[in-house]
N, C-alpha and C positions, 0 to 999 in steps of 0.2 A: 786405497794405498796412501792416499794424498794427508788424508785423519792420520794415519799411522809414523806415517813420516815426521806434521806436525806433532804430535804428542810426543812425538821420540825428541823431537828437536827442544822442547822445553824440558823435558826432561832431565836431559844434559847439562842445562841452564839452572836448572833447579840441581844437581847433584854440585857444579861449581860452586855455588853456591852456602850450599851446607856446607860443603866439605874445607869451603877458605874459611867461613865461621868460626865453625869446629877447630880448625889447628891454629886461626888467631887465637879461641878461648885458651886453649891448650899450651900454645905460645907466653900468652899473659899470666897464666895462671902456675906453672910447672916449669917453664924455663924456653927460651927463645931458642938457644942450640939445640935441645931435645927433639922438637920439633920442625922446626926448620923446612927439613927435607919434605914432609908432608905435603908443602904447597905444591908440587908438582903436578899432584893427583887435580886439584883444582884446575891449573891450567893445564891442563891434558884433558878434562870434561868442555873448558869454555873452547877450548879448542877443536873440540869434536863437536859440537852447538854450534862454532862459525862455519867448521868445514860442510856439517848436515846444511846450514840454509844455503851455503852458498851453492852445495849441488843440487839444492831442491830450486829454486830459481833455474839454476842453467839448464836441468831436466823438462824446464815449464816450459824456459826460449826453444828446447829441441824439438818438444812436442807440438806447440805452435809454428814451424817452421816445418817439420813435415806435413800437416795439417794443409800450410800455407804452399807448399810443391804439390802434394796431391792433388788440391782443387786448380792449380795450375794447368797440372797434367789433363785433368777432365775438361777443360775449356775451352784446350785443343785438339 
């Protein structure tokens, strides 16, 4: 799960990516108003890339911490 998560989490990074590319060229090329509204979609992918790591980290702190109570529990 942990593969699938990372790949999921670039992914996202990589679709920001293209897609602010994409409506800059599009922007530059065709007209700034036309396009405009486009960038949203971009930060709405970097946004879902920050949110993915930041709960793949906090998922890692919870799992180390019951880890870290369970071997507790057996020691006494």
């Amino acid at each position: 799960m942990k593969l699938y998560n990372t790949i999921m989490s670039y992914f996202w990074l990589a679709v920001a990516t293209v897609t602010f590319v994409s409506v800059t060229y599009l922007c530059i090329t065709e007209g700034f108003e036309k396009y405009v509204s486009n960038y949203v979609f971009s930060f709405v992918a970097l946004a879902t890339f920050f949110v993915k790591r930041w709960m793949m980290k906090r998922m890692g702190n919870h799992t180390q911490f019951m880890k870290d109570q369970a071997n507790n529990n057996e020691a006494e």
